[in-house]
N, C-alpha and C positions, 0 to 999 in steps of 0.2 A: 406419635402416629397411632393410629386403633389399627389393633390387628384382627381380622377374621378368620375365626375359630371354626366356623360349618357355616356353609349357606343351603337352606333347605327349603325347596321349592314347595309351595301348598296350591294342589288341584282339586278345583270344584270337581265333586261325582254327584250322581240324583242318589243312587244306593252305596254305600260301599261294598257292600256282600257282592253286587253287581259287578266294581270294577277289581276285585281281589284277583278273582281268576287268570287276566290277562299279567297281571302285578306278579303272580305266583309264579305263571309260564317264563316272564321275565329273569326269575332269582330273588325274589325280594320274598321277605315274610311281614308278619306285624310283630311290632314292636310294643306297641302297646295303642290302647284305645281309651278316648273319652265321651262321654255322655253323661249331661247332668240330670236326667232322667229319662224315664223308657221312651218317652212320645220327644225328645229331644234331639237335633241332629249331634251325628256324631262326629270324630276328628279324631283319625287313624294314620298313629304314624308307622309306614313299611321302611325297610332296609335291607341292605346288602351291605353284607359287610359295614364300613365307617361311614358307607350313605345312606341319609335316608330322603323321604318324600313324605308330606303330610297331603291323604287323601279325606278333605270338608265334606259335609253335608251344608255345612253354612255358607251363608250368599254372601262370605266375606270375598268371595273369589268368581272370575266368571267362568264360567262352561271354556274349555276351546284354549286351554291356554299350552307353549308347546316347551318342551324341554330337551337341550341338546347335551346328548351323555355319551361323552368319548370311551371306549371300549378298546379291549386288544379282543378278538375271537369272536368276530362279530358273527360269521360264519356259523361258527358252533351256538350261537344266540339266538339265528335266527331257525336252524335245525329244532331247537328244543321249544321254541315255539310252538313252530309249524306240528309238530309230534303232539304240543298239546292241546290242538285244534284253533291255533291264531297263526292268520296270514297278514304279513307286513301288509301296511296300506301303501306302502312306497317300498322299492328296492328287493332286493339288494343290489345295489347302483353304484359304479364308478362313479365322484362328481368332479366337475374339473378344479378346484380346487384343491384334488389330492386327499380328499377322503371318501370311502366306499360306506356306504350310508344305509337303513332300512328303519323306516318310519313304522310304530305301531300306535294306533289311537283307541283310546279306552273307549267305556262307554258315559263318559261325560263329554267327550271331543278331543280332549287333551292329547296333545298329539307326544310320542317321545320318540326323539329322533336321535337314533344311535349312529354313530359312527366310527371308523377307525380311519387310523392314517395308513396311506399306501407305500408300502415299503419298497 
């Protein structure tokens, strides 16, 4: 059977420089970047901790696409946020399924939808 080792989701941005900031307020840093030259789009992988996200400039991917990332301290996530000038586009929401939820979306669309579970 194939075991999987990371699954890491890749979001279209128009800039990266653009969507870093929201990236940054979130806990993620960069990990590293590519470009194969100046006038070239780039592909920026961020991380927290053992996760990461690769943010494209390439049309390998479409605008708008959305990622569900379970949290403990969602609370404190979205404080540090908000402190560094990003307000959830959703939540922070009881859902009835049992997790309390707060949507942020970059500025390519990509929506990231955090949740925790209700204890």
């Amino acid at each position: 059977m194939t075991e999987i080792h990371s699954l890491i989701p890749t979001l279209r941005v128009a800039k990266v420089e653009d969507a870093l900031p929201l990236y940054e307020a979130l806990g993620f840093s960069v990990a590293w970047q590519h470009q194969l030259s100046a006038e070239a789009p780039r592909l920026t992988c961020i991380a927290r901790g053992p996760f990461e996200i690769f943010l494209t400039e390439h049309d390998v991917a479409p605008f708008g696409s959305v990622v569900h990332i379970m949290v403990t301290g969602l609370e404190g996530l979205v404080t540090r946020t908000r402190t560094a000038g990003f307000e959830p586009t959703f939540g922070p929401e009881d859902r009835p399924w049992g997790d309390r939820e707060a949507y942020f979306t970059d500025e390519g669309g990509n929506v990231l939808r955090f949740g925790e579970t209700i204890e």
